[in-house]
Structures are given as C-alpha cells and as structure tokens.
N, CA and C of each residue as an Amber inpcrd file, in Angstrom:
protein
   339
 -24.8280000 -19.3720000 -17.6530000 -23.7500000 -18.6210000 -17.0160000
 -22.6660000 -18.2560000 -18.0210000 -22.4530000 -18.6650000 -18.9210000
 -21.5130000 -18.4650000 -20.1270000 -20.1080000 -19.2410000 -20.1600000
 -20.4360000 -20.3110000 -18.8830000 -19.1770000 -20.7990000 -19.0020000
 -19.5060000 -22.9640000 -19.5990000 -18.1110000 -23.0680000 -19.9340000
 -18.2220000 -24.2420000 -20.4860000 -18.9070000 -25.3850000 -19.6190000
 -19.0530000 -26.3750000 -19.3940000 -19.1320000 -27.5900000 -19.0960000
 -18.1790000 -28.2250000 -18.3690000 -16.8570000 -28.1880000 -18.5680000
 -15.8030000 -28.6350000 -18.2550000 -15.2550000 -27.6830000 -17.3520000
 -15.3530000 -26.1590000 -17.0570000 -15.0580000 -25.0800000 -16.0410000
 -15.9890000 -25.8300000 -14.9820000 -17.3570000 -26.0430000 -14.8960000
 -18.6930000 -26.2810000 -13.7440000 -17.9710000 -27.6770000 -13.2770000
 -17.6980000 -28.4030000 -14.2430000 -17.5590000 -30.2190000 -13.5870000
 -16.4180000 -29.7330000 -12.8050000 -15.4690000 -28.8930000 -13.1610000
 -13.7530000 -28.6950000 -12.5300000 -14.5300000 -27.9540000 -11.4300000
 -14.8900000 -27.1210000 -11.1120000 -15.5140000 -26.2670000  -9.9250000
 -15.9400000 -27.2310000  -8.8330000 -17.0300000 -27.9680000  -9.4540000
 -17.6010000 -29.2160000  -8.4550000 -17.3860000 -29.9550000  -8.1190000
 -15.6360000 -30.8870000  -8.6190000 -15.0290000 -31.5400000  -8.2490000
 -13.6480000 -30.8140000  -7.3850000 -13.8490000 -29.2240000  -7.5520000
 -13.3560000 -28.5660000  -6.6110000 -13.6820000 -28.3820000  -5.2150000
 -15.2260000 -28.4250000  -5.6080000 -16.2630000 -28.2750000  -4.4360000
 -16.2550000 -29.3500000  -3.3780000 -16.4680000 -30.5360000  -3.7310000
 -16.6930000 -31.4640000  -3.0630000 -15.7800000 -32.3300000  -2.6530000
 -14.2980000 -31.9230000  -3.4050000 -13.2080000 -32.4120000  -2.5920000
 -12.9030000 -31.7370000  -1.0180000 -12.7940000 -29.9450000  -1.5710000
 -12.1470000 -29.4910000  -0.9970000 -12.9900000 -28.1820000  -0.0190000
 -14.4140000 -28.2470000  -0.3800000 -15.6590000 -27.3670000   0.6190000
 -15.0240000 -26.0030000  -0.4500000 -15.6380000 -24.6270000  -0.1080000
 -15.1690000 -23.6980000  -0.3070000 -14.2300000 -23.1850000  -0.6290000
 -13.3920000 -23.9580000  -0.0290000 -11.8560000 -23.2340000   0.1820000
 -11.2310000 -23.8980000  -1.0300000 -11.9130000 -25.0320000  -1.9530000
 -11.2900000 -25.6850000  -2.9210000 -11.7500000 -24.3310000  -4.3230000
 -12.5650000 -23.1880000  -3.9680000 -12.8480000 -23.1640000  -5.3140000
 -11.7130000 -21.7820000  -5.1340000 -11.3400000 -21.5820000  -4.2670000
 -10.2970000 -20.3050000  -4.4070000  -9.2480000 -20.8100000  -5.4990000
  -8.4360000 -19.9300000  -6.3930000  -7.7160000 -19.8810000  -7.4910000
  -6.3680000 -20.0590000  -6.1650000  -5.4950000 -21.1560000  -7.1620000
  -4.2250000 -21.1900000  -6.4400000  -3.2690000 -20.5830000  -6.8630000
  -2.5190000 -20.0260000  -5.8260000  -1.6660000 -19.1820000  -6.5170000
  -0.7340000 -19.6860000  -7.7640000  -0.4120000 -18.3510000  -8.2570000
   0.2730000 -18.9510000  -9.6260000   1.6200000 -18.1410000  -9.7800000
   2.6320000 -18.7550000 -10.6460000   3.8840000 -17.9920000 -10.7140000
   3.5790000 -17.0390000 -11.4680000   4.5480000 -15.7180000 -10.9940000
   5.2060000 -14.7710000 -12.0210000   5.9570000 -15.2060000 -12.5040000
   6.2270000 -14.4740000 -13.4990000   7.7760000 -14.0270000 -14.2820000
   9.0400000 -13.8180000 -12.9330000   9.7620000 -13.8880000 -13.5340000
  11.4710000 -13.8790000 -12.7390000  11.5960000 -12.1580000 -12.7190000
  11.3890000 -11.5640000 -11.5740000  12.0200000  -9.8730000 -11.6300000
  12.9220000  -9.7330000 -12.4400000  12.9660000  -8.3840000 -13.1350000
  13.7180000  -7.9400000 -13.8850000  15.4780000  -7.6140000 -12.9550000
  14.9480000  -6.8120000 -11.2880000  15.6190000  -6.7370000 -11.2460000
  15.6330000  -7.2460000  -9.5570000  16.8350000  -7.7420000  -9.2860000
  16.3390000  -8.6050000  -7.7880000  15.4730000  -7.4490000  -6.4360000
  14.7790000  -7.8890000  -5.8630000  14.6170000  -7.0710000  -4.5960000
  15.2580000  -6.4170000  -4.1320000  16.7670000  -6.8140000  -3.8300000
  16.9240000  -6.3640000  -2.1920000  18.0210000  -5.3670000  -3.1040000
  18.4510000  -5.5170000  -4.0210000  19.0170000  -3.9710000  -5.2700000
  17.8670000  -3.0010000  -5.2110000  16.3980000  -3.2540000  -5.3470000
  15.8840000  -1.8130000  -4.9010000  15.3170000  -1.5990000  -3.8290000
  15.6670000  -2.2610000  -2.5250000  15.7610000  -2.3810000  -1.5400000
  16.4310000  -1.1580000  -0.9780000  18.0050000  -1.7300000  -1.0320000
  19.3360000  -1.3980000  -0.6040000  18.9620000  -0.0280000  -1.4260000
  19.0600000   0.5750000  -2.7180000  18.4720000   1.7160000  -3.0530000
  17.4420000   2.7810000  -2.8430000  16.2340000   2.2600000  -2.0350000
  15.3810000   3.1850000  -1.5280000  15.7210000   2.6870000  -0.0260000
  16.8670000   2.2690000   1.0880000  17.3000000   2.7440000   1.9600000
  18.5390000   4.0560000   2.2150000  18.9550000   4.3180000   0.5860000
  19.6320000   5.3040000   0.7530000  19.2190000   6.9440000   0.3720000
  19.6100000   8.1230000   0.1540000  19.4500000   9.1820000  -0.2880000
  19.4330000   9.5250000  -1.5570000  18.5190000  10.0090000  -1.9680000
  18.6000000  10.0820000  -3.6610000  19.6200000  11.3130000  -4.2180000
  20.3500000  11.8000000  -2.9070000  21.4990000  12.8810000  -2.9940000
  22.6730000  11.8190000  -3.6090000  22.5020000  11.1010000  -2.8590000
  24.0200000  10.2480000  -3.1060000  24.0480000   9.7560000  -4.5350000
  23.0300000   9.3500000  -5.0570000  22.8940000   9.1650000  -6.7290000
  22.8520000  10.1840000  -7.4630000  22.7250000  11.3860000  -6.8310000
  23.2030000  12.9330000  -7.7490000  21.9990000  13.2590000  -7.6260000
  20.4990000  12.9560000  -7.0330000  19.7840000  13.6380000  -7.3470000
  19.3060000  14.5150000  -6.4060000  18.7070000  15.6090000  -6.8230000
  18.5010000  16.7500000  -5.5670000  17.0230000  16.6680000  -5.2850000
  17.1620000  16.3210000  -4.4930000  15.6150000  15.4450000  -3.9150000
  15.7280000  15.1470000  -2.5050000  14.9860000  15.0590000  -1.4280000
  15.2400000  14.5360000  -0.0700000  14.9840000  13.4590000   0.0360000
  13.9690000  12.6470000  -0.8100000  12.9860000  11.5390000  -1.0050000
  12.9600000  10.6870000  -2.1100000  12.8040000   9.9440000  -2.4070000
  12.2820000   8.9450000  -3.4430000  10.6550000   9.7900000  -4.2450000
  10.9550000   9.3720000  -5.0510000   9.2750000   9.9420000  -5.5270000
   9.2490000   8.3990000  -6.7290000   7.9010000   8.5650000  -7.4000000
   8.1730000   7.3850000  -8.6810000   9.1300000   7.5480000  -9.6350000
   9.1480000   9.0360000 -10.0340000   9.5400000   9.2180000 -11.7140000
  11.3840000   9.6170000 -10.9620000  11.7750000   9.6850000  -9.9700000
  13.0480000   9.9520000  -9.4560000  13.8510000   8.2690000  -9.6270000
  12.7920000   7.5690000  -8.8190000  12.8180000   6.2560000  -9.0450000
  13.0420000   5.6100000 -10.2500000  12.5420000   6.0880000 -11.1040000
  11.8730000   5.2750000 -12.6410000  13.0720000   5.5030000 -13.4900000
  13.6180000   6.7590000 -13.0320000  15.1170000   7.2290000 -13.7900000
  16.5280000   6.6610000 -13.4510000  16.2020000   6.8640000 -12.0410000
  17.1540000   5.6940000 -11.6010000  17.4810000   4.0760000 -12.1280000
  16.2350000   3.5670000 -11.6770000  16.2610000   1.9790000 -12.4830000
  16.4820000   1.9130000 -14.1110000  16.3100000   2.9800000 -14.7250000
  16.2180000   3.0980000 -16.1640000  17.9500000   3.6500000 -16.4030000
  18.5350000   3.9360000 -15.7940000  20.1160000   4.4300000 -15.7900000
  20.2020000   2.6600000 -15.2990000  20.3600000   2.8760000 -14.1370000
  21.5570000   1.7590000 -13.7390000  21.2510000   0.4120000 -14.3140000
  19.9440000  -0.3120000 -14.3070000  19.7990000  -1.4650000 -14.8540000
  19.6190000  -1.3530000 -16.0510000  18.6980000  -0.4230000 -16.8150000
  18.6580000  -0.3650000 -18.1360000  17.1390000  -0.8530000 -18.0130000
  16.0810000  -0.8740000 -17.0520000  14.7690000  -1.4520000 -16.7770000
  13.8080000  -0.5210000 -16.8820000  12.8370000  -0.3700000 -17.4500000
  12.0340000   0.7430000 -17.7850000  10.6730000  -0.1210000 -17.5020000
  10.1980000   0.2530000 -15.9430000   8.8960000  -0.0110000 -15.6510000
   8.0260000   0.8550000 -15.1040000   6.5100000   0.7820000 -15.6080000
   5.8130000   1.5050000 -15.6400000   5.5570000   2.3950000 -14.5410000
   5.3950000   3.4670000 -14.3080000   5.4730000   4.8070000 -12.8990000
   4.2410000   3.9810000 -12.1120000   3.1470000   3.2080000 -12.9220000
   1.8660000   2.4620000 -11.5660000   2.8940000   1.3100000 -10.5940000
   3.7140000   0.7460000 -11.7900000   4.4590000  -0.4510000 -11.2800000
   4.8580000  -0.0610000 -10.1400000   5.9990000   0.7970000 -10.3650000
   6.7900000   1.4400000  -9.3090000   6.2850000   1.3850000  -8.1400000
   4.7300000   2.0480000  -7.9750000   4.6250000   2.4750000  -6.7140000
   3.8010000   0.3530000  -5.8740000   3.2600000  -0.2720000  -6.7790000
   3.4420000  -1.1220000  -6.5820000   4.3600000  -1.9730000  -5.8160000
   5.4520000  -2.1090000  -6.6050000   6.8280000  -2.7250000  -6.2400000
   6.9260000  -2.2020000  -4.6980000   7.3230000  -0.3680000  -5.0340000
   7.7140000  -0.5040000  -3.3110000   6.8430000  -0.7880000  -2.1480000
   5.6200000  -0.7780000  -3.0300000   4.4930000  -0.7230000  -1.4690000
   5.0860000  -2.2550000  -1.2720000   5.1220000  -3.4100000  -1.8600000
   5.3210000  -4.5780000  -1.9730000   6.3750000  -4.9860000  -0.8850000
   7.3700000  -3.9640000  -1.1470000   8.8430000  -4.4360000  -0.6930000
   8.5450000  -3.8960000   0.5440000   7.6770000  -2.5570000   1.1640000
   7.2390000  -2.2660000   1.8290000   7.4200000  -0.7530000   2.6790000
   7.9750000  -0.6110000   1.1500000   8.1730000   0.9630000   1.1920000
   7.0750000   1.8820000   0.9790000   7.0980000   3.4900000   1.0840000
   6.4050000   4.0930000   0.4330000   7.0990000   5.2720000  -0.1470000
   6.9050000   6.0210000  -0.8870000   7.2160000   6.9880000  -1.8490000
   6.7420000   8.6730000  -1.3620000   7.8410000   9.2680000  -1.3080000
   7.0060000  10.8710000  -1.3570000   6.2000000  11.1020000  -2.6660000
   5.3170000  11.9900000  -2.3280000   4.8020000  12.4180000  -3.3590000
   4.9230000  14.2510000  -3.5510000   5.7690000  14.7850000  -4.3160000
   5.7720000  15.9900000  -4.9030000   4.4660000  16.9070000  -4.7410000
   4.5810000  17.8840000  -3.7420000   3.6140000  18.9300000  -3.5330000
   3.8980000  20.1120000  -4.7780000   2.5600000  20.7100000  -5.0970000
   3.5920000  22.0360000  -6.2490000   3.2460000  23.0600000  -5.4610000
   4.3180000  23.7620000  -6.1920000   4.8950000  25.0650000  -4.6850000
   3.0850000  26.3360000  -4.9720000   2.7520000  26.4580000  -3.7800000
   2.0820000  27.9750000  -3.8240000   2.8310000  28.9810000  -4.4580000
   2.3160000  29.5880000  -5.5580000   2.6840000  30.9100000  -6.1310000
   2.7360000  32.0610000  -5.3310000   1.5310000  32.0600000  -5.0150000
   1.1270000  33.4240000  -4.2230000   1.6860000  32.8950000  -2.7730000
   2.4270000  33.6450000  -2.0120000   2.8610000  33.6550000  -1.0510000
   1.9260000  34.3460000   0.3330000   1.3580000  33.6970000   0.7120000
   0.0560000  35.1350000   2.1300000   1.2500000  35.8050000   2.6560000
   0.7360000  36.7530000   2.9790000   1.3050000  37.6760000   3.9290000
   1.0990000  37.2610000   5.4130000   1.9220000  37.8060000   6.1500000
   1.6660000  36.9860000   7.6210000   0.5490000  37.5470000   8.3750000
   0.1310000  38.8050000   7.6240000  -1.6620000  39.0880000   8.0970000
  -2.6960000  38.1300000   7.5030000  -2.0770000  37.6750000   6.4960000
  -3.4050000  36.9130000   5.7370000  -3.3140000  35.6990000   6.4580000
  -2.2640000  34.9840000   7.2290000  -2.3610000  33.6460000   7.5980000
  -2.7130000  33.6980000   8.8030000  -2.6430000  35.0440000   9.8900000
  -2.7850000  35.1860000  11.0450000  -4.3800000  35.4160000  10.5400000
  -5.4830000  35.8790000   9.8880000  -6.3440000  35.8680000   9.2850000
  -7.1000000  34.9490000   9.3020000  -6.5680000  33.6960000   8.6190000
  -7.0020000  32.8890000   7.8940000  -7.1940000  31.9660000   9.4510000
  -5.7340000  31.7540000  10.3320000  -6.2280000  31.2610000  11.5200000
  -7.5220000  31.5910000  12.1540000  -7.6400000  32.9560000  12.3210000
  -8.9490000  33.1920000  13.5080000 -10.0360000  32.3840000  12.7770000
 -10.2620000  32.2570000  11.1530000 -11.8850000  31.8350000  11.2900000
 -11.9770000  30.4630000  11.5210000
C-alpha cells in the first residue's frame, strides 16, 4: 500500500478502539483569521455604494479591494468566495453586457420559436 508500518498499527488501533468512526481524521486547527468574521460580516450586510463603490452587489474582486484597502489583507479571489459561502453569504457574479442590442422584432421573433 505504500504506507509505513506505524500509519497501519495507528489505523488498527484506531479500528478496534473506536469501529469505523475511529479511522475518520479529527478535526484539526487553522491558523487565527486574518481578519475577524463578523468585520466581513457587518461589511457584506451593507452596500458597496456606501464604501464608494458603484456596484449594487458584492462581487469577489469588489470584495478583494475592499479587504485589501481597509485591512491591508490580500486574499486569494477562490478564498473569497469560500469565506463568504462559509459565513454564509453569496456573491453576485458580473454578467458582460450584450453588444448587439435585438430589435424588439427580433425578440418578439425569437419568442414565437
């Protein structure tokens, strides 16, 4: 199996203490947040107008600029969306605008088929 001797004996004295449920990994600490919760909490309950930005929504990289101004914390745009799903938010995500605009025959059109 590629593993040591001493991983199998620890497994099986996992096993037979504790059935199955002994060989699950126990949880383990993180690191200390950079920056507390309920600061980007209290921040994605407000408007990203009120921080100057012209936006209706939160997005990541609106986000990412924010925390990178006020705390001085620069974490990664995957993190981000992490964090808030975590905290139990979610994030808009930026549509890009149609160029071509239909005409209101082409959309009345486009309905019938």
């Amino acid at each position: 199996m590629g593993l040591s001797r001493d991983t199998i004996s620890r497994w099986v004295k996992r096993f037979n203490k504790n059935g199955f449920d002994g060989l699950h990994d126990k949880p383990r600490k993180g690191g200390k947040p950079k920056i507390d919760p309920q600061k980007i909490i209290d921040i994605l309950e407000k408007d990203p107008r009120e921080f100057g930005y012209n936006i209706e929504g939160w997005t990541a990289k609106v986000l990412h600029v924010h925390l990178l101004k006020a705390f001085g914390v620069n974490y990664h745009p995957n993190y981000i969306y992490q964090l808030v799903r975590r905290l139990g938010y979610s994030l808009i995500a930026p549509r890009p605008e149609n160029i071509k605009k239909a005409s209101e025959a082409e959309r009345e059109a486009f309905k019938k088929k």
